[in-house]
PAGU-121796 format. One record per residue: x, y, z of N, C-alpha, C, O in turn. Coordinates in steps of 0.2 Angstrom, whole numbers, padded with zeros to 4 digits, always signed. Example, Ala and Ser with C-alpha at 12.3 -4.5 7.8 and 13.67 -1.06 7.14 Angstrom:
<sites>
+0066-0028+0039+0062-0022+0039+0066-0016+0039+0071-0017+0042+0064-0011+0035+0068-0005+0036+0064+0000+0039+0067+0006+0040
</sites>
This chain:
<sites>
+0126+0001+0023+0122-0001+0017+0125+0001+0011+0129+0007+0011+0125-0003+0005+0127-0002+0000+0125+0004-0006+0119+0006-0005+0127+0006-0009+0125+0011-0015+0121+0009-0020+0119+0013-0024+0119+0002-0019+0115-0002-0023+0108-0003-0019+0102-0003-0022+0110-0005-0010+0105-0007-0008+0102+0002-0006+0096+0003-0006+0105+0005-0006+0101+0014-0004+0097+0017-0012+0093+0021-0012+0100+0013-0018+0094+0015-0023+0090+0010-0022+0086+0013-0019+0089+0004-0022+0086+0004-0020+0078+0003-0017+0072+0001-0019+0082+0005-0011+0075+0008-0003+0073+0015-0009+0068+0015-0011+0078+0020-0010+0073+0024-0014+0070+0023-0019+0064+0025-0020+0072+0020-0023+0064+0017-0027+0061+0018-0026+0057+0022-0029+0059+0012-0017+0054+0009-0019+0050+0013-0012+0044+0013-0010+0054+0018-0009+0050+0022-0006+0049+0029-0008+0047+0034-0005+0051+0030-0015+0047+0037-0021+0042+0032-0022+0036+0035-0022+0041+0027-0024+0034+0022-0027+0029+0021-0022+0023+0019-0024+0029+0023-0014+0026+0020-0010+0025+0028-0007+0021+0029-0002+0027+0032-0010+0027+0039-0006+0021+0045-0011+0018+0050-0008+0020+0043-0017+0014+0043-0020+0008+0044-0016+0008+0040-0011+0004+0047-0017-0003+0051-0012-0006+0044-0016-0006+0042-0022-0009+0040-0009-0014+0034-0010-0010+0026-0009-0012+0022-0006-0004+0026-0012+0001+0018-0014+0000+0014-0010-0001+0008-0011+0000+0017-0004-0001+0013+0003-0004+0010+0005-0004+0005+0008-0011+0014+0005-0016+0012+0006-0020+0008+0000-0025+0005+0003-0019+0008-0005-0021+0003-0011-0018-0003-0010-0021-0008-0012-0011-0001-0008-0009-0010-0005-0012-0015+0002-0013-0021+0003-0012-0009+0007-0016-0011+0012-0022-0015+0011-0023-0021+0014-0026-0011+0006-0033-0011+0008-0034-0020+0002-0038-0023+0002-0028-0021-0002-0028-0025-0003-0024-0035+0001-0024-0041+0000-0021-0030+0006-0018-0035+0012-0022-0040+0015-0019-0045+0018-0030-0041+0015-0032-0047+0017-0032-0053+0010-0033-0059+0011-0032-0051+0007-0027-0057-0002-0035-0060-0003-0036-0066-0004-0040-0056-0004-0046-0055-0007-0048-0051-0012-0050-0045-0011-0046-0054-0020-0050-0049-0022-0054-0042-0027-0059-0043-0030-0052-0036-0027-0057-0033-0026-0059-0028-0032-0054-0026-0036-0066-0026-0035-0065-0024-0039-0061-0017-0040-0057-0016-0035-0064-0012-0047-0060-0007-0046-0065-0004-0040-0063-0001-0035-0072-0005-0041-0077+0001-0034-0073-0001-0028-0071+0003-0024-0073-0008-0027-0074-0009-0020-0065-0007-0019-0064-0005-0013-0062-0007-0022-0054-0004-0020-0055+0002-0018-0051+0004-0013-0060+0008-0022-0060+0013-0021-0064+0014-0014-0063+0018-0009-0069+0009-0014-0072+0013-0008-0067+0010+0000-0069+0013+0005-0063+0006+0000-0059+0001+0005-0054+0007+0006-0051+0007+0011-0053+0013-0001-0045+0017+0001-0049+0023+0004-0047+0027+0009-0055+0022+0001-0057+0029+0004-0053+0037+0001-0047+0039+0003-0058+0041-0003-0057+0046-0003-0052+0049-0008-0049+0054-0008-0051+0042-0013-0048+0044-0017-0051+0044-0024-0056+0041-0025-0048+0050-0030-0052+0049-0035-0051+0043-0040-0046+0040-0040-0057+0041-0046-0057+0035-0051-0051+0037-0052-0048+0034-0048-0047+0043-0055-0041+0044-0058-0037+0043-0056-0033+0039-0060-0035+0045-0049-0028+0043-0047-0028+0037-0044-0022+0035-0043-0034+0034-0041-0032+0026-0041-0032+0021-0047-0032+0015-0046-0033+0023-0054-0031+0022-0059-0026+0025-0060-0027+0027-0065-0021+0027-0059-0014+0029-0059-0010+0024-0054-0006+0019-0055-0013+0027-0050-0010+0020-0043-0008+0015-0044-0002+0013-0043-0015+0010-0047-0016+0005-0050-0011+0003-0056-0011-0002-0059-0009+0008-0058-0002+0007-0067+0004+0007-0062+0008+0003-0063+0004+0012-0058+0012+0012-0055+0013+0006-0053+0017+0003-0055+0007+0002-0048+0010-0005-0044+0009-0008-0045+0010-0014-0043+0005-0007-0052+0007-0016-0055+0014-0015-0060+0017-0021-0059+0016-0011-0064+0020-0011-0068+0027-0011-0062+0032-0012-0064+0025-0009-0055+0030-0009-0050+0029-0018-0048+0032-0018-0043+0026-0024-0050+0025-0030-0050+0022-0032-0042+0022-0037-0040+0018-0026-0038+0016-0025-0031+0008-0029-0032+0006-0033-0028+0004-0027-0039-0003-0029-0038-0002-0029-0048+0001-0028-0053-0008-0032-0046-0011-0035-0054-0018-0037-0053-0020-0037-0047-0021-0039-0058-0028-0041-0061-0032-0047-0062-0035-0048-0067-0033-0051-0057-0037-0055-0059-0043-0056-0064-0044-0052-0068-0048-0062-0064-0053-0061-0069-0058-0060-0061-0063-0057-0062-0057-0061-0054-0060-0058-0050-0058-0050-0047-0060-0048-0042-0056-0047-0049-0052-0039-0047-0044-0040-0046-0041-0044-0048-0043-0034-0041-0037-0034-0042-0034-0035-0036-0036-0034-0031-0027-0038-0036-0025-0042-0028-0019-0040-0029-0018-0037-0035-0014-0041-0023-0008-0040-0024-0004-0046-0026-0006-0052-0026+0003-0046-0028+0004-0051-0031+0011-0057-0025+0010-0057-0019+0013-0059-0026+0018-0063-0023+0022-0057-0018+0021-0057-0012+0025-0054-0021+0028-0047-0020+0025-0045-0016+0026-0047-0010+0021-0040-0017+0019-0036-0013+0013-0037-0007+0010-0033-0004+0012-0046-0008+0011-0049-0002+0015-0050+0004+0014-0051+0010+0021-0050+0001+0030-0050+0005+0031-0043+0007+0034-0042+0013+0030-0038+0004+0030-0032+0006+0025-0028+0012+0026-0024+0016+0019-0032+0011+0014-0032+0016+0015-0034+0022+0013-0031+0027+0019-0040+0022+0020-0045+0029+0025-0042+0032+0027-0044+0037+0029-0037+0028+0034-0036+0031+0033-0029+0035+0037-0026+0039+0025-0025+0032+0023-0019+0035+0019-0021+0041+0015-0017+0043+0018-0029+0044+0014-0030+0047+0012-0027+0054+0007-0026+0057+0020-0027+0057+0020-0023+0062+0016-0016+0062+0013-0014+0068+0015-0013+0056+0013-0006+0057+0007-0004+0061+0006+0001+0064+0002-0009+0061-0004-0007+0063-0003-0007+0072-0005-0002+0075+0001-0013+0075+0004-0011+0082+0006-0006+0084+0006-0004+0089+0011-0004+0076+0014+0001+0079+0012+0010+0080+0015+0015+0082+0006+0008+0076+0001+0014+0075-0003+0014+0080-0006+0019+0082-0004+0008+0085-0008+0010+0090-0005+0012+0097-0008+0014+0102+0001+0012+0098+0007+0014+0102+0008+0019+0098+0010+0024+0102+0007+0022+0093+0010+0030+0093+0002+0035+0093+0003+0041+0092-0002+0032+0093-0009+0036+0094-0009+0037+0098-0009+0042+0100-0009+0029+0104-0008+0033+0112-0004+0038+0113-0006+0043+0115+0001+0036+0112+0007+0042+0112+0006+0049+0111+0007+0054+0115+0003+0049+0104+0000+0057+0106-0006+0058+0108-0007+0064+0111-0009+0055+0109-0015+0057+0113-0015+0059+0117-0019+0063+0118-0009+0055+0122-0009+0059+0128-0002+0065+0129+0000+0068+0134-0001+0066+0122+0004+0073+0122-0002+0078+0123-0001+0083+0126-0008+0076+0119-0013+0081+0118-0019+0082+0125-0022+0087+0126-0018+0078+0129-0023+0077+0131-0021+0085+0139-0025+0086+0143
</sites>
């Protein structure tokens, strides 16, 4: 990997490692969308503030923007979505996984 391509990945994994980033893009993965309430209530658990922060970092990061219906992800960060699409499969093999560490 190159010294270009390793800033990069950190970029854009300090931008996505932010408390909430993730889930803001998630909650906005069905490409419907939403206003500022219902983004809040879809992240769950976060405050007006800091998903008004949220919301400044990924759009000025070109991940999400503003409709006159709310706010959606944009080209970008709909390509960044599909490409985390694996994750939910991969979260339900690793739940099993510990569960039965735990079990």
């Amino acid at each position: 990997m190159s010294t270009k391509e390793s800033a990069a990945i950190g970029q854009l994994l300090s931008l996505l490692e932010s408390r909430y980033a993730i889930r803001v893009l998630w909650a906005l993965k069905d490409g419907h969308p939403q206003t500022f309430r219902l983004l809040q209530d879809s992240v769950g658990g976060i405050t007006p503030n800091t998903l008004n922060t949220r919301i400044k970092e990924l759009r000025a990061a070109g991940l999400m923007d503003h409709g006159s219906h709310g706010y959606m992800v944009t080209s970008m960060g709909a390509d960044l979505l599909k490409r985390m699409g694996d994750l939910s499969a991969f979260a339900s093999k690793w739940a099993a996984s510990q569960a039965k560490k735990h079990a």
